[in-house]
C-alpha positions as CSV (number, residue, x, y, z in Angstrom):
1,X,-1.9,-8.4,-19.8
2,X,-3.6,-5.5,-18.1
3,X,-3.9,-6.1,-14.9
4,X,-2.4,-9.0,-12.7
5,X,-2.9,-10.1,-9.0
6,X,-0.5,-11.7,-6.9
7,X,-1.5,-13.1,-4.1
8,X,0.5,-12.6,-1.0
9,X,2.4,-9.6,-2.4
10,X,3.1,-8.7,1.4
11,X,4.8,-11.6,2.9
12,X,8.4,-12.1,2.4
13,X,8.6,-14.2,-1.0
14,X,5.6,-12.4,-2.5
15,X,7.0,-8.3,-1.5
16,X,10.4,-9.8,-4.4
17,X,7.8,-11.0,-6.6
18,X,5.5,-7.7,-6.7
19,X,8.7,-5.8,-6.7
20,X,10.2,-7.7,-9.6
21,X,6.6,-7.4,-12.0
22,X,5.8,-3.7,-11.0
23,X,9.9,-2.6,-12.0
24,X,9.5,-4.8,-15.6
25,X,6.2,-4.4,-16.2
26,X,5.3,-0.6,-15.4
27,X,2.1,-0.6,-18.3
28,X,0.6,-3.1,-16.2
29,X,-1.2,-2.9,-13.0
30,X,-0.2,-4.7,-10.0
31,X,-2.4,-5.9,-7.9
32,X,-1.0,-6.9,-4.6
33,X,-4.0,-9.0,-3.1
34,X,-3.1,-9.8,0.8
35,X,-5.2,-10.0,4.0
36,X,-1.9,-8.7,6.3
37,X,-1.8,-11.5,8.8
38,X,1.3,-12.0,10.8
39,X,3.7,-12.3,8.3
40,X,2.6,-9.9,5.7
41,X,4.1,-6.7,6.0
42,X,3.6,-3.7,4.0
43,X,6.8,-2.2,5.3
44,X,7.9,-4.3,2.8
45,X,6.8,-2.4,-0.9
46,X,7.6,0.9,0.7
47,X,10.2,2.0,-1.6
48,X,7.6,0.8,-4.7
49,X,4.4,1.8,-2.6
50,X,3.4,4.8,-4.8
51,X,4.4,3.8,-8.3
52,X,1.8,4.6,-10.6
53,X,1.4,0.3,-11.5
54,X,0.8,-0.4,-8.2
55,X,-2.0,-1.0,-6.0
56,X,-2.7,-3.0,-2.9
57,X,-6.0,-4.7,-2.2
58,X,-6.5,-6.1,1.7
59,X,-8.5,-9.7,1.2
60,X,-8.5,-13.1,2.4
61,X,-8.4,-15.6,0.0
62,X,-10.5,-18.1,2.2
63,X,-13.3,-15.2,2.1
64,X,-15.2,-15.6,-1.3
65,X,-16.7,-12.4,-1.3
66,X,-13.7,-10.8,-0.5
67,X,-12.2,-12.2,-4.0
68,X,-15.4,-11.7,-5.9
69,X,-14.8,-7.6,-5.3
70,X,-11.3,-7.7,-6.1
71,X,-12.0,-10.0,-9.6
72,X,-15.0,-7.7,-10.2
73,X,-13.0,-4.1,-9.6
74,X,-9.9,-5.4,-11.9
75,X,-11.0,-8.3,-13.9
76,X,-7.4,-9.6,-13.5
77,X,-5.7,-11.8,-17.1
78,X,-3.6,-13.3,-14.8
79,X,-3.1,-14.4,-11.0
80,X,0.1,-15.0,-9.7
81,X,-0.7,-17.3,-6.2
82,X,2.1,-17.0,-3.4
83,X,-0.5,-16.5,-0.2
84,X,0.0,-19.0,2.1
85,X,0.3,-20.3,5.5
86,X,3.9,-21.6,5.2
87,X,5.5,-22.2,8.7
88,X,5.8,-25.7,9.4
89,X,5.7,-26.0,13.0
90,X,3.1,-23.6,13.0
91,X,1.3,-26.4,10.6
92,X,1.6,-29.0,13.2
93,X,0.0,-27.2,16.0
94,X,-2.8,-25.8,13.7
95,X,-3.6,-27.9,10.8
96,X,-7.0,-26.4,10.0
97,X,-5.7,-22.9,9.6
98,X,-3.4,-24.3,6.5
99,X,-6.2,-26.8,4.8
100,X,-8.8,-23.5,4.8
101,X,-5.9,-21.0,3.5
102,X,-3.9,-23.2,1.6
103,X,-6.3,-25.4,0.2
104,X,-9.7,-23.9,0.0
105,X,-8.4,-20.1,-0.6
106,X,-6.6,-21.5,-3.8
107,X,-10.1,-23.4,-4.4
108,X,-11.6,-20.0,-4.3
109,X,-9.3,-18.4,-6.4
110,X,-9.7,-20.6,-9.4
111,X,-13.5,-21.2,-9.4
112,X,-13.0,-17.1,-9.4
113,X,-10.7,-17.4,-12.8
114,X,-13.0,-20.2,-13.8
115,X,-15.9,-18.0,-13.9
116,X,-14.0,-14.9,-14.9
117,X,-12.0,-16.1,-17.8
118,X,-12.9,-17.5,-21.4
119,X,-11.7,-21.3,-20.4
120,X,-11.6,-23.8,-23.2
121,X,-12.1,-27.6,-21.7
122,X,-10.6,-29.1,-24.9
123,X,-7.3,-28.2,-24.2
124,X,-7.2,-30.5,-21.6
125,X,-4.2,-30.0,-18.6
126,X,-4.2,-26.1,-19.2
127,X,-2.4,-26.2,-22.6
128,X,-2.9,-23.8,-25.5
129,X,0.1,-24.9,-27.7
130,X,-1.3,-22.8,-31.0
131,X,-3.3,-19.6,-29.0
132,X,-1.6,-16.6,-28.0
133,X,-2.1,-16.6,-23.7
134,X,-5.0,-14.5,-22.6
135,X,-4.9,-16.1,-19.0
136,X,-2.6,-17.9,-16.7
137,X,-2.8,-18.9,-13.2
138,X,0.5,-19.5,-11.6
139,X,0.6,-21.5,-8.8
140,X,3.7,-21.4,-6.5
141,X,4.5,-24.0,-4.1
142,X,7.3,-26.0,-2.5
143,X,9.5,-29.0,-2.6
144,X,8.1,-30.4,0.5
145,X,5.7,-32.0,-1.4
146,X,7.8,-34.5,-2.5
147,X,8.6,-35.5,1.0
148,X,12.6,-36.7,2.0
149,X,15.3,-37.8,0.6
150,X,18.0,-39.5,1.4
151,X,21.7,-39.3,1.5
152,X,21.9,-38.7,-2.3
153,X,19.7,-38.1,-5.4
154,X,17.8,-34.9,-5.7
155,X,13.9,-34.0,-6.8
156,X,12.7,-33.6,-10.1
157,X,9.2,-32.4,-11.6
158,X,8.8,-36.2,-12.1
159,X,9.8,-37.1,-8.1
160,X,6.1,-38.4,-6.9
161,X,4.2,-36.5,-4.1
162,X,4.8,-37.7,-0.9
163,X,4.0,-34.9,2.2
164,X,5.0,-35.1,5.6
165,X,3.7,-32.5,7.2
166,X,0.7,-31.1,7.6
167,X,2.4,-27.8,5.4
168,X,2.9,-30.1,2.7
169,X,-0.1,-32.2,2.4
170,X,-1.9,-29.2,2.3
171,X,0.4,-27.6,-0.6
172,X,0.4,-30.8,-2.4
173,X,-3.8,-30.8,-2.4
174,X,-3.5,-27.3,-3.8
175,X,-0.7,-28.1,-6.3
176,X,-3.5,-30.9,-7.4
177,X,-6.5,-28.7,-7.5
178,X,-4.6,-26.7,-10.0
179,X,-3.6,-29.0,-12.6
180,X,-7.2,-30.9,-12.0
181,X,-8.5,-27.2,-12.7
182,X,-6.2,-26.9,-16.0
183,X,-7.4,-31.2,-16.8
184,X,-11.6,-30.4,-16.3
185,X,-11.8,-26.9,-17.0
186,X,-8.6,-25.8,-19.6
187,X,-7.5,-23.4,-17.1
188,X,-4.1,-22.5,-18.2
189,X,-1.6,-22.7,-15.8
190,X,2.1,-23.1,-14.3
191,X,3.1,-24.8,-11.2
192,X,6.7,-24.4,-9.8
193,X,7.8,-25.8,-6.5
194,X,10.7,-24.1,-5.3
195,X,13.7,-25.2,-1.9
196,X,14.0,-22.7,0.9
197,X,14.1,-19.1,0.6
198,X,16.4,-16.7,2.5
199,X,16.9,-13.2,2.0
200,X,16.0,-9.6,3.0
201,X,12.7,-9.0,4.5
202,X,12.4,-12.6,5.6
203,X,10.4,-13.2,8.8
204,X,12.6,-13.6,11.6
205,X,10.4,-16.6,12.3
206,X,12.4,-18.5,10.0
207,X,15.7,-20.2,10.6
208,X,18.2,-17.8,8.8
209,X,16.4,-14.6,10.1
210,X,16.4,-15.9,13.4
211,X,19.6,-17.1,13.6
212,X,21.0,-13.5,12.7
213,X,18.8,-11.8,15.1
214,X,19.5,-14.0,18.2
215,X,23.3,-13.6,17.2
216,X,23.4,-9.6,17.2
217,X,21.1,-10.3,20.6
218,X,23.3,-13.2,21.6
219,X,20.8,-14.8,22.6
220,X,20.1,-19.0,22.1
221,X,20.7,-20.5,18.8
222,X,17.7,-23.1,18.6
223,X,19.3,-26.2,16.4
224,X,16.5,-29.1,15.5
225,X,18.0,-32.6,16.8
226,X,21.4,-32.9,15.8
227,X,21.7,-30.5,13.6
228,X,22.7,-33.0,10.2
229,X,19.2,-31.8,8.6
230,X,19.9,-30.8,4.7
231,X,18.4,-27.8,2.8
232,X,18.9,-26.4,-0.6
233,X,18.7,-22.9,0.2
234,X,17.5,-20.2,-2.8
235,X,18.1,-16.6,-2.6
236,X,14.4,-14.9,-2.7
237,X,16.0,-12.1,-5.2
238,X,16.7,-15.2,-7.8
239,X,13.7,-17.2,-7.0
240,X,11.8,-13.7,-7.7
241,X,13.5,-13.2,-11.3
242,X,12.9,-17.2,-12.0
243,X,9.0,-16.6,-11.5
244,X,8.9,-13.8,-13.9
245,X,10.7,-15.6,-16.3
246,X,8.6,-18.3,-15.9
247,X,5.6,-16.8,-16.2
248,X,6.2,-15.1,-19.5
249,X,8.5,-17.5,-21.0
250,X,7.3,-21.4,-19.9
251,X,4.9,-22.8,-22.1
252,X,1.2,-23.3,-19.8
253,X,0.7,-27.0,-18.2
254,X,4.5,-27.1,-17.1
255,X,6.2,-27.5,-13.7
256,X,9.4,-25.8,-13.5
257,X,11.6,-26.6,-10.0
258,X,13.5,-24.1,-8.9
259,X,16.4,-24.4,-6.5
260,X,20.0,-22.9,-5.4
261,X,22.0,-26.2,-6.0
262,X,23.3,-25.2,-2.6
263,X,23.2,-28.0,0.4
264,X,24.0,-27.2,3.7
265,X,23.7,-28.6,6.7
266,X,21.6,-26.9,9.1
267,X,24.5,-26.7,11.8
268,X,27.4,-26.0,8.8
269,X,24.5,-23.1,7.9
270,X,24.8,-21.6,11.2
271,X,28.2,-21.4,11.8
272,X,28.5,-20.0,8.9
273,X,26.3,-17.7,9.9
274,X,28.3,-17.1,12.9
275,X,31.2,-16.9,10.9
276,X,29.6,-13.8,8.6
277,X,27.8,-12.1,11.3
278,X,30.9,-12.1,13.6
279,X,33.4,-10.8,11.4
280,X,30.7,-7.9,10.0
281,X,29.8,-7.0,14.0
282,X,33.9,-7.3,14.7
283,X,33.7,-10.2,17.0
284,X,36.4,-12.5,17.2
285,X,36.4,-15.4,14.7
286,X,33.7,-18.2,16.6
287,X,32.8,-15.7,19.1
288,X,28.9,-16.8,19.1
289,X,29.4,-19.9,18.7
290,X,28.8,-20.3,22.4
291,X,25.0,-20.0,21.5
292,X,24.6,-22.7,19.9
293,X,21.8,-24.8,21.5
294,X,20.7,-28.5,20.5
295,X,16.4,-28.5,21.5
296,X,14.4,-31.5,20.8
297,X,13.5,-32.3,17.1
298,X,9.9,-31.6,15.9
299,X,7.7,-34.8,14.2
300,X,8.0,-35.9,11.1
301,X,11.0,-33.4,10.2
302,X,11.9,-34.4,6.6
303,X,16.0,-35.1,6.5
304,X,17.0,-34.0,3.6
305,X,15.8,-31.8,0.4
306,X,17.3,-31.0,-2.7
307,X,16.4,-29.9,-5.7
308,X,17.6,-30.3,-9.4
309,X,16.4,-26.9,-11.6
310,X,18.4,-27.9,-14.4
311,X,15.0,-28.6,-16.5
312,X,14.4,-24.4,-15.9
313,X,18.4,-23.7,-16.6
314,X,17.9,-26.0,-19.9
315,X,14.3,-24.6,-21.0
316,X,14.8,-20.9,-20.1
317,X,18.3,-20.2,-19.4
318,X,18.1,-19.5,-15.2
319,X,20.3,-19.7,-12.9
320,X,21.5,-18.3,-9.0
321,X,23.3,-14.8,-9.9
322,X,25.0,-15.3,-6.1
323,X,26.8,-18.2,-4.4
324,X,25.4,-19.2,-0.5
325,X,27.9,-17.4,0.7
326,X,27.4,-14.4,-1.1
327,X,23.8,-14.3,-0.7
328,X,24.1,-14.9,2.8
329,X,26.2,-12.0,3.2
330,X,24.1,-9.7,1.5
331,X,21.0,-10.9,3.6
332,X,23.3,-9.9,6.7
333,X,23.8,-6.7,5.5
334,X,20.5,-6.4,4.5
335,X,19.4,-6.9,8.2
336,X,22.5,-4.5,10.1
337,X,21.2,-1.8,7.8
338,X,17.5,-2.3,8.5
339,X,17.8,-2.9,12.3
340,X,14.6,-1.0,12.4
341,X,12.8,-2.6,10.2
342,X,13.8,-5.9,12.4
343,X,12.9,-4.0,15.6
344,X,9.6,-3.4,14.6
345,X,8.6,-7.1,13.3
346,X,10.3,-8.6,16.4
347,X,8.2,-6.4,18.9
348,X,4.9,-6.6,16.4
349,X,5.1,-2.6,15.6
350,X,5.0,-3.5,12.1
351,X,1.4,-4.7,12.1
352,X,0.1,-0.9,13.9
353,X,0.2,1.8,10.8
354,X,-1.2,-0.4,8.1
355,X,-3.4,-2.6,10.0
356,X,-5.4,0.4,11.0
357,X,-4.9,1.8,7.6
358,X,-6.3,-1.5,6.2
359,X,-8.4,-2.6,8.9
């Protein structure tokens, strides 16, 4: 493949994934495709901004003609799809803004690979067990989709859809679209639906981000109800190398899940935080744990996720290269080092060079 476009290159799970093609794949253009709203960030790719299989392209995937120039410029042999409005209770006081990006921008972007690719309708669900792949449109969503679970068992790619949030129902009518696209049309594809991400460069909008931040601030530690909500939590670096594997390795039609087999609590997660960031800043042990603050829980907050990944572990041989707490620790280090990078998201700085660059 010549050229390939992933979508959302500049937000915080899509900057790993751009980095980890354009490093392995350097005869092969990248095509960052992103239309910079708040949390994409081109500070992001600056250490990969000039290599020679890299290019960015500023468009909105709910603007067709947008994607038409893009598609016509680099007639792409593959899409990777990461863009996406992804907050949750951002979802819940704007619904409409994650149907129209969510589900009708990934409408848009496979009518586009519909009309630019050779697409065979009798391989039906997107499989082409006897051709060599030409195409592939990767589609990467979430576990949310499944909805909650409860105190035990864990999600699986056969765990039926059940959203609870506005942020999942509109992931879960994209996830659809995709493998109705790969059904009607032989559109080959991959969906994976991976737990929550943590990491460098992760908007500080975001629980683990935040927390950090508000700790070196000391400043309020916000803490949904009472705190007993339960996360599988995935290190972007490893959900990054999963997706290239993924896409070069899994056969088309299949769902891979993709988690950290790591549960935490979200109040044992933040005082472990505390813990980490404490001992790194030379506070004594506990010191913030005075910031700690219980605030009113938000609707329809799911309880409990976890996922099992041991389908990808048995087909392609992934696995988590770090622990929690060793991820966790390089994401704190990751943030004390780049203090400036965190300045300027925090204060909105970030958007000024490249917005105008790219306006």
């Amino acid at each position: 493949m010549k050229n390939i476009i992933i979508t959302g290159g500049a937000g915080f799970i899509g900057s790993h994934v751009v980095r980890e093609f354009v490093k392995k794949l350097p005869e092969t253009t990248i095509i960052n495709l992103d239309a910079l709203t708040y949390a994409g960030n081109l500070e992001n790719l600056k250490d990969i901004e000039s290599e020679p299989n890299y290019v960015f392209e500023k468009a909105d995937i709910t603007k067709p003609e947008e994607l038409r120039k893009v598609f016509e410029k680099y007639h792409p042999d593959a899409v990777v799809h990461l863009a996406a409005e992804s907050h949750v209770d951002r979802s819940i006081t704007d619904p409409n803004a994650f149907i129209n990006t969510n589900v009708i921008g990934t409408a848009n972007l496979l009518n586009l690979c519909r009309e630019f690719w050779t697409l065979n309708p009798d391989h039906t669900h997107g499989r082409f067990p006897d051709e060599p792949r030409k195409n592939l449109f990767y589609h990467v969503s979430t576990d949310e989709v499944y909805g909650a679970l409860g105190a035990t068992g864990f999600f699986t790619e056969e765990t039926p859809y059940d959203p609870q949030s506005p942020y999942s129902a509109s992931k879960a009518s994209s996830d659809h679209f995709v493998r109705a696209y790969g059904n009607t049309y032989g559109l080959p594809f991959v969906v994976s639906n991976c737990s929550n991400n943590y990491g460098p460069n992760h908007f500080p909008e975001k629980l683990i981000p935040l927390c950090i931040h508000n700790i070196l601030e000391e400043k309020p530690l916000p803490i949904y109800g009472d705190g007993k909500y339960t996360r599988d939590w995935l290190f972007v670096i490893d959900h990054a190398r999963a997706i290239f594997q993924i896409f070069h390795e899994a056969r088309t039609g299949e769902t891979y899940n993709i988690g950290g087999w790591n549960e935490w609590q979200n109040i044992d997660l933040v005082k472990e935080l505390i813990r980490q960031v404490d001992e790194k800043t030379g506070k004594p042990s506990g010191y913030s744990e005075k910031l700690i603050t219980f605030v009113k829980d938000r609707p329809g907050h799911d309880k409990r996720y976890a996922i099992d990944a041991s389908k990808l572990n048995r087909d392609l041989g992934w696995k988590p290269s770090v622990t929690f707490e060793e991820g966790l620790s390089r994401t704190i280090d990751w943030f004390l080092e780049n203090k400036e990078w965190l300045d300027n998201v925090t204060s909105g700085a970030y958007q000024d060079y490249y917005r105008k660059q790219y306006h």
